[in-house]
C-alpha positions as CSV (number, residue, x, y, z in Angstrom):
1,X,-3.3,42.7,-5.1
2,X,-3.0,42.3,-1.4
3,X,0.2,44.4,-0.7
4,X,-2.3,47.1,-2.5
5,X,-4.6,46.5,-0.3
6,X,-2.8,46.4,2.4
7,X,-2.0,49.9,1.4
8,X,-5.6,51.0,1.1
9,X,-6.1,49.5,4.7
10,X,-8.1,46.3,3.3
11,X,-7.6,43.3,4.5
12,X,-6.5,41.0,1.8
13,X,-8.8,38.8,0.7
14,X,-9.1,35.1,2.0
15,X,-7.9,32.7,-0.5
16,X,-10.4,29.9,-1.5
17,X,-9.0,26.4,-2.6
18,X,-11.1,25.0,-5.0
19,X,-11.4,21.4,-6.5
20,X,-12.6,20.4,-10.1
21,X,-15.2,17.3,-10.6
22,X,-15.8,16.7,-14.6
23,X,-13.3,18.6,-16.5
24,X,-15.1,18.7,-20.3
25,X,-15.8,21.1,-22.9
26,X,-17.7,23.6,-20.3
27,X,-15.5,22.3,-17.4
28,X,-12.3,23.6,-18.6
29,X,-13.9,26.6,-19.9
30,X,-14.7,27.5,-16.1
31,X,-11.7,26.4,-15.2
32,X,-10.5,29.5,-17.1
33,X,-13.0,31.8,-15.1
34,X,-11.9,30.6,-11.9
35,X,-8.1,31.1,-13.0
36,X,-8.8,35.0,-12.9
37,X,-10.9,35.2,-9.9
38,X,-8.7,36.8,-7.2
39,X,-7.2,34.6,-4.9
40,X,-8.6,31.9,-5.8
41,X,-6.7,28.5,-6.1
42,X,-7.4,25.2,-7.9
43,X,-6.1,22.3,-5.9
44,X,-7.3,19.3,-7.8
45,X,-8.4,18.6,-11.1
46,X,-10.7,15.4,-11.4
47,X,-12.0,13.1,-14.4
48,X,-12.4,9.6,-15.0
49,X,-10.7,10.7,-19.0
50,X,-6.7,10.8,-18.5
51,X,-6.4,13.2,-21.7
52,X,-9.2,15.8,-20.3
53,X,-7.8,15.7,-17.0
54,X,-4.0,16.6,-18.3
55,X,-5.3,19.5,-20.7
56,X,-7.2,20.6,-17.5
57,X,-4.1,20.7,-15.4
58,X,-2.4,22.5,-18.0
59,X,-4.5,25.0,-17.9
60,X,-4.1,25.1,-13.9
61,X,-0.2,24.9,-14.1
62,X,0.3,27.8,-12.0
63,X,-1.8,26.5,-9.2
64,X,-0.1,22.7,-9.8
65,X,-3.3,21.1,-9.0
66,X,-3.9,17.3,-8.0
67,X,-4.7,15.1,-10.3
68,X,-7.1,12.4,-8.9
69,X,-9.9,10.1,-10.9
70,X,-12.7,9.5,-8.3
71,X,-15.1,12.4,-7.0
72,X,-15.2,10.6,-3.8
73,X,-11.4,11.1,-3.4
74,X,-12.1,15.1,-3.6
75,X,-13.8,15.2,-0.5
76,X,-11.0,13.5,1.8
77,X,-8.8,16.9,0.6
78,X,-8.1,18.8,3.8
79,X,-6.8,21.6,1.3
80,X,-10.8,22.7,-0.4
81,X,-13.2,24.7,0.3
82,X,-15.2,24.4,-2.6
83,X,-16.0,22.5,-5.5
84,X,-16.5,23.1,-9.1
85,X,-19.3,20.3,-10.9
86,X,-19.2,20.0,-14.2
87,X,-20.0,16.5,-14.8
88,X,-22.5,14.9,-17.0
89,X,-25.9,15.7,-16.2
90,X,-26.8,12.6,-15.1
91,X,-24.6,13.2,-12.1
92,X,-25.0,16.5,-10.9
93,X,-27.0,15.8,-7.8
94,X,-25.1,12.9,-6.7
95,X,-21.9,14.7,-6.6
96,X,-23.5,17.8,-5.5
97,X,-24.9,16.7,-2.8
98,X,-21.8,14.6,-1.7
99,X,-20.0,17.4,-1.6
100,X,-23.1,19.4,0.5
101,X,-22.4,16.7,2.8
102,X,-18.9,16.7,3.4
103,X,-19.4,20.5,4.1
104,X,-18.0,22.1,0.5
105,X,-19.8,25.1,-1.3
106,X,-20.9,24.0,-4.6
107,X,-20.9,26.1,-7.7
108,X,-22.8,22.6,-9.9
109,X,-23.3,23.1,-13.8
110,X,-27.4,22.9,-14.8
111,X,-29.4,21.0,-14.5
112,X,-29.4,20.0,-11.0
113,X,-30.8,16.7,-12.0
114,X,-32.6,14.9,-14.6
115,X,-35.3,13.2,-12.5
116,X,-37.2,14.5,-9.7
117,X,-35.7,11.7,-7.1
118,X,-31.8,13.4,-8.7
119,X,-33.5,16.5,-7.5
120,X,-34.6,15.9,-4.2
121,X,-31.5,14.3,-3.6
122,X,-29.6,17.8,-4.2
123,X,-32.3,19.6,-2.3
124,X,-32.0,17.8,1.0
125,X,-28.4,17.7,1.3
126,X,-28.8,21.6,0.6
127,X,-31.5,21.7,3.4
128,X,-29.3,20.1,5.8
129,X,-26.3,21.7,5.0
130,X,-24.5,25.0,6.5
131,X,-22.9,25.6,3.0
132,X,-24.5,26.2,0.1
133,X,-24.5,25.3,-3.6
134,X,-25.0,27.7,-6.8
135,X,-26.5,26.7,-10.2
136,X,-25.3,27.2,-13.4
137,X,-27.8,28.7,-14.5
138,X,-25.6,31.8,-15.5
139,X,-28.6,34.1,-17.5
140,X,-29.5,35.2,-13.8
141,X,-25.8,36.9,-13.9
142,X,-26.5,39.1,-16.9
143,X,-26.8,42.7,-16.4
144,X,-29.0,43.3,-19.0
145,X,-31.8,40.5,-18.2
146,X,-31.2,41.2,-14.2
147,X,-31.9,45.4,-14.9
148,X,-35.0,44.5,-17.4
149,X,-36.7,42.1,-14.8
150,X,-36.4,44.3,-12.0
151,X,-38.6,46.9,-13.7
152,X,-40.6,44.8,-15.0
153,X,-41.3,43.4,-11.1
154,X,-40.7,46.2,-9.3
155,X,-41.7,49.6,-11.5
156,X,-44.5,47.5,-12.7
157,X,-43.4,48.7,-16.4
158,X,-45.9,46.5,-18.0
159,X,-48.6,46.2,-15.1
160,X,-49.9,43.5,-14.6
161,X,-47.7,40.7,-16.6
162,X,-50.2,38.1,-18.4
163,X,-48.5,36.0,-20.8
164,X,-44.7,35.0,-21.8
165,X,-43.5,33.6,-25.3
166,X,-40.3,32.3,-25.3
167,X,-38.0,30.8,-28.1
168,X,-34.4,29.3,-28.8
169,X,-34.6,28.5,-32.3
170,X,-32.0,27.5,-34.6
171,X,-30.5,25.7,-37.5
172,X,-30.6,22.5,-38.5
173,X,-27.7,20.5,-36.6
174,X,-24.9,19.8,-39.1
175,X,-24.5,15.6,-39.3
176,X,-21.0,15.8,-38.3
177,X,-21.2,18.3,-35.4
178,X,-24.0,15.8,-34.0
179,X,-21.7,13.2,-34.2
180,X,-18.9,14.9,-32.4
181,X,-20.9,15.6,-29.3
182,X,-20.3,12.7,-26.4
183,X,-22.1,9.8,-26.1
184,X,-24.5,10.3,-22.5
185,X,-25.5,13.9,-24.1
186,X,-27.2,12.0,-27.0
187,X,-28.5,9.3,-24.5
188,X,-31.7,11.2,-23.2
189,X,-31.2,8.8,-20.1
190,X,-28.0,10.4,-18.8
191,X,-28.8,13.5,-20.4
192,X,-32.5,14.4,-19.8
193,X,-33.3,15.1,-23.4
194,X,-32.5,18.4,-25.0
195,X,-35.5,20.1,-22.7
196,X,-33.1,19.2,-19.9
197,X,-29.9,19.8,-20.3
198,X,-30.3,22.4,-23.1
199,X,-33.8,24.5,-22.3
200,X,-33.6,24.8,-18.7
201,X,-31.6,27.7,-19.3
202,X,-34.3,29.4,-20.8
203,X,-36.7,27.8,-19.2
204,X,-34.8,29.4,-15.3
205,X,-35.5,33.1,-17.2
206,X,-39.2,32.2,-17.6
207,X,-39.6,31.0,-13.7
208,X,-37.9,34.3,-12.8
209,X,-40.0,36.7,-14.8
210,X,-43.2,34.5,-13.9
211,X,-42.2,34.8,-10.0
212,X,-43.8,31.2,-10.1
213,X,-43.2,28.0,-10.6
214,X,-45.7,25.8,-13.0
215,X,-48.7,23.7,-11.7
216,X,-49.2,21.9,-15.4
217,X,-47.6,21.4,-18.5
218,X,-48.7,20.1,-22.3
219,X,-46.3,19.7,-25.1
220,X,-45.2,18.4,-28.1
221,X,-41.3,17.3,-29.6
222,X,-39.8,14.5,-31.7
223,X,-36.3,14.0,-33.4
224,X,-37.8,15.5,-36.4
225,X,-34.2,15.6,-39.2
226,X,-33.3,13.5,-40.8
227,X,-36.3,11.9,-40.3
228,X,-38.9,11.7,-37.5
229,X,-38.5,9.7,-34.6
230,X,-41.2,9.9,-31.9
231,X,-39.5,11.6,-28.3
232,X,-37.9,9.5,-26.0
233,X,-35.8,7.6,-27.5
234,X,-33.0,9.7,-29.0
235,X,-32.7,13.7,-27.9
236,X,-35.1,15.8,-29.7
237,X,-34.2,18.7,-32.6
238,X,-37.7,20.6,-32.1
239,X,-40.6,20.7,-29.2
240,X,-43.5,22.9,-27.5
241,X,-44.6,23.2,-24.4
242,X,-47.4,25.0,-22.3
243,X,-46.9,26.2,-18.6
244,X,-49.7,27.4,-16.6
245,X,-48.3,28.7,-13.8
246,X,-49.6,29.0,-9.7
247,X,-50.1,32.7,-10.2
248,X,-51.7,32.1,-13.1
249,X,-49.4,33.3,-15.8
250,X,-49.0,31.4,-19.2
251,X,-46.0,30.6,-20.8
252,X,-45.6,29.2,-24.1
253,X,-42.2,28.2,-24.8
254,X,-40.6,26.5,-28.4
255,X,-36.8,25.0,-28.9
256,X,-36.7,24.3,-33.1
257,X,-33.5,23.4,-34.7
258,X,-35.6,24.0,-38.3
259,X,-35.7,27.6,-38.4
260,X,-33.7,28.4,-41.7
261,X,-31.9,31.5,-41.5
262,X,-33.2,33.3,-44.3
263,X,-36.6,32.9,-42.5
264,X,-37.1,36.6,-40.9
265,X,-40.5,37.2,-40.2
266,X,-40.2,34.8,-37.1
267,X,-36.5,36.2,-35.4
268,X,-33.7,33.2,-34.7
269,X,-32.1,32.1,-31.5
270,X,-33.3,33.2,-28.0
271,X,-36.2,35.6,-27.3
272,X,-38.3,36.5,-24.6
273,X,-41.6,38.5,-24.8
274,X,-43.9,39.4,-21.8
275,X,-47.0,40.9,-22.8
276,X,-49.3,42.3,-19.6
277,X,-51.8,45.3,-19.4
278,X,-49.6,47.7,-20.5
279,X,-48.3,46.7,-23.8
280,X,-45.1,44.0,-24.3
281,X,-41.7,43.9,-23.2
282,X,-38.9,42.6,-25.0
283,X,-36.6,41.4,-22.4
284,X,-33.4,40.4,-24.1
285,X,-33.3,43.7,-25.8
286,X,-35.1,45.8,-22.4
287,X,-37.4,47.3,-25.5
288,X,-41.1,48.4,-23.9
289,X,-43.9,48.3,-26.4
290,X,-46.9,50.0,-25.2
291,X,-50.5,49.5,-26.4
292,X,-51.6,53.0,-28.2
293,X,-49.1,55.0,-30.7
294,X,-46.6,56.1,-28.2
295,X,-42.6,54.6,-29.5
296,X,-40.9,51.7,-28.0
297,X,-39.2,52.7,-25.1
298,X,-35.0,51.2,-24.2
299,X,-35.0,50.6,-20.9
300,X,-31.5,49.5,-20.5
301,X,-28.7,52.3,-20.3
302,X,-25.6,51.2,-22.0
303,X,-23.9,50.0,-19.2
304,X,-26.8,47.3,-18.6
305,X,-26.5,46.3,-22.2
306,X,-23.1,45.7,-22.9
307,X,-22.6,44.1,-19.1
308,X,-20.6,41.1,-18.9
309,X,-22.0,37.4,-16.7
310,X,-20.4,37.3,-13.7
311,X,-21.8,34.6,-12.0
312,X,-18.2,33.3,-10.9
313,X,-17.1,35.9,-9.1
314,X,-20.6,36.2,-7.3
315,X,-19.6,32.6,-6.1
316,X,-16.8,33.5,-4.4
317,X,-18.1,36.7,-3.4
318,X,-21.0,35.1,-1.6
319,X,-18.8,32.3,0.0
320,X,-16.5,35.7,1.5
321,X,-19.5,37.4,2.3
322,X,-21.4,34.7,3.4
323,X,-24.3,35.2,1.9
324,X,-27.0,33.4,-0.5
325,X,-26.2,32.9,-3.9
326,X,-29.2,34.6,-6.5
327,X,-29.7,31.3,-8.2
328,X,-29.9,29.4,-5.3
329,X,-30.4,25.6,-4.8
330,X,-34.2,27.1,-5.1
331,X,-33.6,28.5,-8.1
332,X,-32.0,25.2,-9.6
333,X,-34.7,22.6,-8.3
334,X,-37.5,24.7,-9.6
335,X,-35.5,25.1,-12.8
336,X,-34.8,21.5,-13.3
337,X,-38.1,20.6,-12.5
338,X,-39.9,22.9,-14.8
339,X,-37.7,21.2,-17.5
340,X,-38.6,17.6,-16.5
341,X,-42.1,18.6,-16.2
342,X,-42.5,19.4,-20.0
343,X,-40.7,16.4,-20.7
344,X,-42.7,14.5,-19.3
345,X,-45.8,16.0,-21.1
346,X,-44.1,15.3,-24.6
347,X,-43.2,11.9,-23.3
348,X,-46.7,10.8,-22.0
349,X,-48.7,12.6,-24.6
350,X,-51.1,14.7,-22.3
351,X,-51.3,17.4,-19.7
352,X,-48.8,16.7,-16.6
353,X,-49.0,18.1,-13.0
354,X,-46.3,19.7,-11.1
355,X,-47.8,16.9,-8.3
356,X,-47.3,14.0,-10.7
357,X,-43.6,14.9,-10.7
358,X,-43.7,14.2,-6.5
359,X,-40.8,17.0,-5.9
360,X,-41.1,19.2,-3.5
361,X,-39.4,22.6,-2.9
């Protein structure tokens, strides 16, 4: 690649060492991104786990990266620029904002954190720090949702937007793939319950198209299979929550692991619908419904549609470029803070403020 561009008359592009901290399930699946980003190299591989950290490595072989068990060992490497953290939830802004500190860009799985204190943490380093950090929160890398919101926002497609219903909706959990998943995800303390570490995905998408963030929240969730369990204790399978947002839009968001698959009158899986002055906008599938008896309308050209995430490579691009990344460390404490907010409304039973939480962005 560089002797073509060298041809071209480009200048090669600068090569950015990279370090790995948590090396799991969706760690090593980014250490496969990062492996065909162009020149890019991992230089160490860290986990406390000797048998994730070898099948990472073997998947770096052709960078021969470190090996090393402490995060705090990362940061002494003269040979990084940035740092990959994939870590339990529960540790996301601690190691985030230790590597803020020691002056590393930060590409840190979602959530940022699972309390507000976790998040203010993260935010302060990121304040303070001439680097920057991008969130996992990889839906505001797709195409598709990216081309739909800026019409929604900036051709006004819908007017005035009023109202958003969100779903992710699913099948019952199979016993034996609950049991397989690792201990601190079922623990709701290290995890932050499924609204968390699972919802603020969706959750990020509703923030976006809301150009907001909430002011209250009221909602509603147990551990309802095999048999229900009140929330709090052990992660939730099913809850509802209620954001009224600063700018006064309402969002009305449901995660259900009940929804059996035969039942079609309410679609499965993710969904977002705006509805506004104009009519109602399916975003996933940039479909426009307007009010009268003129046909849907696609907004998204097939090239939107079938476009691939590629929040990875916008990483390294913004580090080359320096420039802000789109989900910024804005974007991921308003995120995980939206999350912990509805929590906290299932949790205590009535209406929480954004002000009760005491973050601050």
């Amino acid at each position: 690649m560089g002797s073509a561009a060298a041809a071209l008359g480009a200048a090669p592009l600068e090569e950015i060492r990279t370090a790995f901290v948590g090396v799991g399930s969706r760690g090593k699946s980014l250490v496969r991104e990062v492996l065909v980003q162009q020149n890019v190299r991992i230089t160490a591989i860290c986990d406390i786990e000797a048998k994730a950290r070898d099948e990472a490595q073997s998947l770096a072989q052709r960078d021969n990266p470190r090996s090393i068990t402490d995060y705090r060992k990362v940061l002494e490497l003269k040979d990084m620029d940035a740092v990959v953290v994939a870590t339990p939830c529960y540790l996301h802004a601690e190691m985030a904002a230790a590597c803020l500190d020691a002056g590393k860009y930060v590409y840190c799985e979602k959530p940022l954190g699972i309390t507000p204190e976790q998040v203010n943490l993260a935010l302060r380093a990121a304040q303070r720090s001439k680097v920057f950090l991008q969130i996992g929160q990889q839906l505001r890398y797709m195409p598709g949702l990216r081309e739909a919101i800026r019409q929604l926002h900036q051709e006004k497609v819908l007017g005035q937007a009023f109202v958003i219903k969100a779903q992710r909706h699913g099948t019952p959990t199979p016993p034996e793939a609950e049991a397989k998943r690792p201990a601190w995800y079922k623990d709701v303390k290290l995890s932050g319950d499924l609204i968390v570490e699972n919802a603020v995905h969706n959750l990020d998408v509703c923030n976006w198209v809301a150009q907001s963030r909430p002011v209250s929240a009221y909602g509603h969730g147990k551990k309802y299979l095999p048999k229900p369990i009140p929330a709090g204790s052990v992660m939730m399978d099913g809850f509802s929550v209620e954001y009224i947002y600063e700018n006064d839009m309402h969002l009305d968001y449901s995660q259900l692991y009940l929804h059996p698959r035969t039942l079609t009158e309410l679609a499965n899986w993710q969904w977002y619908l705006i509805f506004g002055e104009k009519g109602a906008l399916n975003l996933e599938k940039g479909i426009l419904y307007l009010h009268g008896s003129e046909p849907p309308r696609e907004l998204l050209s097939p090239a939107f549609r079938n476009g691939k995430e590629n929040a990875m490579s916008e990483f390294y691009a913004c580090i080359r470029e320096k420039r802000k990344p789109f989900a910024d460390i804005q974007v991921a404490a308003t995120a995980a803070l939206t999350a912990i907010l509805g929590r906290e409304a299932i949790y205590r039973r009535r209406m929480v403020s954004w002000k009760e939480l005491g973050g601050t962005i």
